[in-house]
C-alpha positions as a printed Julia matrix, in Angstrom:
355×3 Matrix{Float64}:
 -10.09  -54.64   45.35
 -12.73  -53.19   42.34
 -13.05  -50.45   44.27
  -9.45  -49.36   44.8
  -9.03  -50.55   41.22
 -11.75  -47.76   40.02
 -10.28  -45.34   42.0
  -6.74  -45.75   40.78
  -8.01  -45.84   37.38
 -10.08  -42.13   38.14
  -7.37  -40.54   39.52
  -4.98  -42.21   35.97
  -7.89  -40.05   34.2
  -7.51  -36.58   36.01
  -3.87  -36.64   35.68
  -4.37  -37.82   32.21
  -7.11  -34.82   31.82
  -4.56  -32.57   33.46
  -2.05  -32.78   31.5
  -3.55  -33.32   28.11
  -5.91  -30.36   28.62
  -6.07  -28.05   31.8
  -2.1   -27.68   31.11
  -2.4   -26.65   27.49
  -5.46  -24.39   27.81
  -2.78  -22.44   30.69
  -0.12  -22.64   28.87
  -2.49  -20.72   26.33
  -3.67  -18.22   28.52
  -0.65  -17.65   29.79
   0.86  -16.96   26.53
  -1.73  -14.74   24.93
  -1.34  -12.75   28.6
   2.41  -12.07   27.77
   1.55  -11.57   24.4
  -0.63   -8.45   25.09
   2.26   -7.42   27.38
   4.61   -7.0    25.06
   2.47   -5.8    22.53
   2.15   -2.95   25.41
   5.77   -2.9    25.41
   6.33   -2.4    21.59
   4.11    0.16   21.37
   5.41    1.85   24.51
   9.42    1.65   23.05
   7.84    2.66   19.34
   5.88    6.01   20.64
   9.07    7.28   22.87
  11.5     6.51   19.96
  10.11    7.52   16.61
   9.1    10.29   15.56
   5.78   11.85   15.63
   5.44   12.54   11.66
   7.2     8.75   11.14
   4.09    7.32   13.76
   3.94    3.45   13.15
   0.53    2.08   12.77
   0.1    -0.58   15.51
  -3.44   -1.63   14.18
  -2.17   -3.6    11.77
   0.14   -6.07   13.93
  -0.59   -9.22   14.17
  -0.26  -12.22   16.89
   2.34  -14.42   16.02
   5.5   -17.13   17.92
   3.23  -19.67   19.49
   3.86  -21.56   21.2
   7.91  -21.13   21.87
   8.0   -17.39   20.79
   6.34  -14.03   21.51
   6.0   -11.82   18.3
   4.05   -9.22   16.59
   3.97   -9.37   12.54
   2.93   -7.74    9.39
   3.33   -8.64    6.65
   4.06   -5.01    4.86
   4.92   -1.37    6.84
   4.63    1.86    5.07
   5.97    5.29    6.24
   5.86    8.33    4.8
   7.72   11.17    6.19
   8.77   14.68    5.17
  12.47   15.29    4.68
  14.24   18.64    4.57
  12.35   19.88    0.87
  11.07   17.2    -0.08
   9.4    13.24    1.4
  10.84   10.24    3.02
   9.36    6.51    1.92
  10.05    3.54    3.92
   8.79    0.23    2.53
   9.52   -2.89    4.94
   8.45   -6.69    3.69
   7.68   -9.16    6.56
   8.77   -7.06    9.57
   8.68   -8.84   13.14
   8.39   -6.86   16.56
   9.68   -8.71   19.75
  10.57   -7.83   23.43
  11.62  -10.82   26.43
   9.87  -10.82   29.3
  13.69  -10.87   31.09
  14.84   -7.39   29.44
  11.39   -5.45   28.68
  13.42   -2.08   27.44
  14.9    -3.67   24.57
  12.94   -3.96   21.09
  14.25   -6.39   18.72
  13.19   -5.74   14.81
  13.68   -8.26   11.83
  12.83   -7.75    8.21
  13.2    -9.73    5.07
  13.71   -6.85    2.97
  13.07   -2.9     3.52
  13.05    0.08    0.7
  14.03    3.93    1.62
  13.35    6.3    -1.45
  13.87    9.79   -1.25
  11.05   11.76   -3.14
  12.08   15.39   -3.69
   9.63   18.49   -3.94
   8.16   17.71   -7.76
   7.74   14.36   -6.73
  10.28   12.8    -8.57
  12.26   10.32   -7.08
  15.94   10.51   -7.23
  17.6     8.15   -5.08
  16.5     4.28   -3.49
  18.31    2.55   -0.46
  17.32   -1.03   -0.29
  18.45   -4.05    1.82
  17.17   -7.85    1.43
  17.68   -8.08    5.35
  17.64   -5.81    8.07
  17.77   -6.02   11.94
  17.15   -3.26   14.56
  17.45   -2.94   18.27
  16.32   -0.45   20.28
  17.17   -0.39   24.16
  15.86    2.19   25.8
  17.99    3.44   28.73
  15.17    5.87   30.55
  12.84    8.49   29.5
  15.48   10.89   27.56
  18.0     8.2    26.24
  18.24    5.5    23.67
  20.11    3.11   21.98
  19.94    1.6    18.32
  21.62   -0.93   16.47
  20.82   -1.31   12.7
  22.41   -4.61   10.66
  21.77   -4.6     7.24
  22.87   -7.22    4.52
  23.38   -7.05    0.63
  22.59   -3.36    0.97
  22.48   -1.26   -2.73
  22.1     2.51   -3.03
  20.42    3.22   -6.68
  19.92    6.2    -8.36
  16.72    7.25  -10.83
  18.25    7.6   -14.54
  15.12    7.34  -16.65
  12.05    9.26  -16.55
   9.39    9.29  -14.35
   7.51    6.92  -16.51
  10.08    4.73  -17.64
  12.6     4.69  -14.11
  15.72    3.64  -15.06
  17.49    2.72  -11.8
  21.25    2.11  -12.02
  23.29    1.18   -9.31
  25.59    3.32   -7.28
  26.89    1.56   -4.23
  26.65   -1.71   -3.06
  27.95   -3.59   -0.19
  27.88   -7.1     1.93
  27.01   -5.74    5.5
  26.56   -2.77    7.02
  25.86   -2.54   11.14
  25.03    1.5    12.49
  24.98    1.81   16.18
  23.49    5.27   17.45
  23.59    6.05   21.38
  21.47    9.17   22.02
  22.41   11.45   25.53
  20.09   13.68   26.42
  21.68   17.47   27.64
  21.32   16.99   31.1
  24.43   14.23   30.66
  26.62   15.92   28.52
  29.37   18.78   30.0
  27.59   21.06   26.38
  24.52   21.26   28.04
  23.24   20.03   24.44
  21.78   16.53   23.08
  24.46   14.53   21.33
  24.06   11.39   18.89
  26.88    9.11   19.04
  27.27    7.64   15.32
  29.55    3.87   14.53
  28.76    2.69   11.59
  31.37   -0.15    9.67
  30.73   -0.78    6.44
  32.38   -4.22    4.44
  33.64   -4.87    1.06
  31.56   -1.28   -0.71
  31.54   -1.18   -4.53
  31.27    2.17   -6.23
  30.14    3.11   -9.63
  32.1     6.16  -10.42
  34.96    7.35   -7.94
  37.24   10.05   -8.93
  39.93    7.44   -8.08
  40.03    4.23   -9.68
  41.73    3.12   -6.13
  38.18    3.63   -4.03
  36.04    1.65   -6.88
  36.49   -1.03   -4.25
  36.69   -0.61   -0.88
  37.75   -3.74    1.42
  36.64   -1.53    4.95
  34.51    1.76    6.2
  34.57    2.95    9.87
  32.81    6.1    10.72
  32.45    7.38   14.22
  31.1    10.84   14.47
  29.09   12.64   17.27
  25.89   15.33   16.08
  25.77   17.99   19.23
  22.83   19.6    19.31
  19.25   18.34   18.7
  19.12   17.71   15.35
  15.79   16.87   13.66
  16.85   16.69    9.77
  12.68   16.34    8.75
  11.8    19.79    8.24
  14.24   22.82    7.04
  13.41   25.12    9.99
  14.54   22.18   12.06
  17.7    22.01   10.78
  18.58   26.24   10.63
  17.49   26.18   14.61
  20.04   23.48   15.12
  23.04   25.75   13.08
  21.85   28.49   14.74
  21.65   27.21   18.11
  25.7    25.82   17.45
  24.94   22.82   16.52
  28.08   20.7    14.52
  28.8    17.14   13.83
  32.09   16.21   15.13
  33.67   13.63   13.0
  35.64   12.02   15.7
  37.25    9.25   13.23
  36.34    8.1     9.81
  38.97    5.12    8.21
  38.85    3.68    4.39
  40.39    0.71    3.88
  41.07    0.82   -0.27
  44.54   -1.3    -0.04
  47.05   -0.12   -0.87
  45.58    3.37    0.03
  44.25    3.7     3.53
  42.42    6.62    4.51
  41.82    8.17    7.89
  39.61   11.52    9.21
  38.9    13.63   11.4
  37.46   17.01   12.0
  34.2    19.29   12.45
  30.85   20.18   10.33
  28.4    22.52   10.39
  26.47   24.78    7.82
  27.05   28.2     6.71
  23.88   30.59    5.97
  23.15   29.04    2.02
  23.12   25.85    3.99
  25.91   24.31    2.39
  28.75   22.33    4.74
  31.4    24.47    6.22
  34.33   22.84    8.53
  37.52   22.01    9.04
  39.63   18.25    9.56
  42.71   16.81    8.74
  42.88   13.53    6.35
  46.09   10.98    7.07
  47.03    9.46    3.83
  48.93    6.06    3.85
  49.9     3.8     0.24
  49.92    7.51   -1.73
  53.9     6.58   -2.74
  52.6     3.09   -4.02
  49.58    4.38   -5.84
  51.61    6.66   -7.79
  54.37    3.56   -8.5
  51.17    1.58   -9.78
  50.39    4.59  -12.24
  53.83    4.88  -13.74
  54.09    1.51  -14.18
  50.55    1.16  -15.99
  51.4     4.06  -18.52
  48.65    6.11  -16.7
  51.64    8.89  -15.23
  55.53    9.77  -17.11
  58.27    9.0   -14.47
  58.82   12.64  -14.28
  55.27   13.46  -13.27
  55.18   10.47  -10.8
  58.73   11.94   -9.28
  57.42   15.37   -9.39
  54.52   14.43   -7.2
  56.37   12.06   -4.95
  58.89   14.84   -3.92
  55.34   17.11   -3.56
  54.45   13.78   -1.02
  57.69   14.24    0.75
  57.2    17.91    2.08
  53.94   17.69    3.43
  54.0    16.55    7.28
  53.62   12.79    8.28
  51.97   11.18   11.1
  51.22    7.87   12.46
  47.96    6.66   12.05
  45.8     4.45   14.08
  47.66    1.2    12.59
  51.15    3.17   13.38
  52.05    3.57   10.3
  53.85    6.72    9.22
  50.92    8.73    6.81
  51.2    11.9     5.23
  48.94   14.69    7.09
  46.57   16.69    4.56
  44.48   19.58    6.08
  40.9    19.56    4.51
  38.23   22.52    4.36
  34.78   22.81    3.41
  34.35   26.36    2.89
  32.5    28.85    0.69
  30.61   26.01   -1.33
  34.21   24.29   -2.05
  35.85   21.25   -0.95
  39.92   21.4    -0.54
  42.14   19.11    0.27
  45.38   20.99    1.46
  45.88   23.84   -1.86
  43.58   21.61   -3.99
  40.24   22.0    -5.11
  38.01   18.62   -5.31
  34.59   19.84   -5.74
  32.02   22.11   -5.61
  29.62   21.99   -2.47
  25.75   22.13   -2.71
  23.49   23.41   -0.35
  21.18   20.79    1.53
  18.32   22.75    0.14
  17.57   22.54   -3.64
């Protein structure tokens, strides 16, 4: 009876032993294998995606999820890249690096907080993107072929006012959310025979400093969708004359504002003539123009005979239904010879890309 007593009470032990230690300490094991592996993963996705002048340092990632999650943090990311004339900074706070085990070719990318400033060629910076959160995902479909999906919140473009040593950085645009999805197709799967970048980006409830409009201070809605054929690589100047040169264009397959009353929709081609500047050709449907100009007669801001003067103007241009179905007026728009024209009208002057 002691003795099957001792015995039951040994093998009480081992289990107890198993399970309280030889479990863990796999469990451990086990995780710091996958671990490695998708550190091998990240860096994998990371090399094939990015860049060679925008190379992410790998060194400094650190081990982090246990024991429910599989991660790779640091704490800050620096890169600096040339663009066009001038540099590229990209400042990311608390960035996280993840891939499952269940879908290997798909990187998953969180940030508390990320900074793009754009540094032109006297080192003087001009412009700063910033965003309190951001999210990427990159799922990469084989070799030549990738997809990306950017979500950014409370995102604020600023421009540099002051001097160098005393920046004065007032804000430009601001806006709640803005998600970017960019599907890349190699030539060998496009009818062109030339690499395309599919481009959706929506954009919600954008504030604007200046407009030439009072009506697009606010904007409730963006929507772009636009296609770049050709292998475009914006870093470096030569780059970007190859890609002209070669026929390369953005197609701007639909672009939508939603400034209620007004609603805005696009569509057309881009390229770049030989002082760089954009040359192309669209068409813009106009919707709420007859209301907008009832607002500014009634506000003082137009005489009745002005605001019945350019309503009969309204009536003779052609009309079409938009997306929504509702009857627009068409506009033809041209970027050509450094100007910007809407139908007979000039809006602005174009620069070149290259200051």
């Amino acid at each position: 009876m002691t003795t099957n007593l001792f015995t039951f009470l040994a093998k009480k032990r081992l289990t107890v032993l198993l399970v309280f230690l030889i479990l863990p300490l796999s469990y451990g094991i086990a995780w710091m294998i996958l671990s490695q592996w998708s550190f091998y993963q990240i860096s994998k996705i990371l090399s094939s995606t990015v860049r060679p002048h925008m190379a992410i340092d790998t060194s400094q990632f650190i081990r982090s999820g246990f024991p429910f999650a599989i991660s790779w943090r640091v704490s800050s990311l620096k890169i600096l890249s040339p663009l066009i004339d001038g540099k590229l900074l990209l400042k990311f706070s608390n960035i996280s690096f993840g891939v499952s085990a269940f879908n290997p070719t798909t990187l998953n990318t969180n940030a508390d907080g990320i900074h793009l400033t754009l540094i032109n060629r006297r080192d003087e910076s001009l412009w700063k993107f910033q965003s309190k959160q951001f999210q990427v995902k990159i799922v990469k479909k084989n070799s030549h072929r990738a997809e990306l999906f950017f979500e950014l919140e409370d995102v604020k473009l600023l421009k540099q006012e002051g001097t160098k040593l005393d920046p004065n950085w007032e804000e430009y645009v601001a806006s709640n959310n803005l998600l970017v999805n960019v599907q890349q197709v190699s030539s060998k799967e496009t009818t062109t025979q030339k690499s395309t970048a599919n481009i959706l980006a929506d954009i919600d409830d954008i504030k604007l400093r200046s407009s030439p409009l009072n009506n697009f201070k606010n904007v409730n809605k963006g929507h772009l969708n636009l296609a770049v054929i050709g292998d475009l690589d914006a870093w470096r100047i030569s780059d970007i004359v190859d890609w002209r040169d070669d026929g390369g264009i953005i197609e701007i397959k639909n672009m939508k504002v939603d400034a209620s009353p007004i609603n805005l929709e696009m569509n057309g081609t881009v390229s770049l003539d030989q002082e760089l500047k954009p040359i192309g050709a669209g068409t813009v449907l106009v919707y709420g123009a007859e209301e907008i100009i009832n607002e500014k007669i009634v506000a003082g801001d137009m005489s009745r005979t002005e605001g019945l003067m350019a309503q009969l103007a309204l009536s003779l241009l052609p009309s079409k239904k938009n997306s929504a179905g509702k009857l627009s007026i068409q506009i033809p728009i041209t970027a050509q010879e450094g100007k910007l024209r809407v139908g007979p009208f000039l809006i602005t002057e174009l620069f070149s890309i290259v200051r």
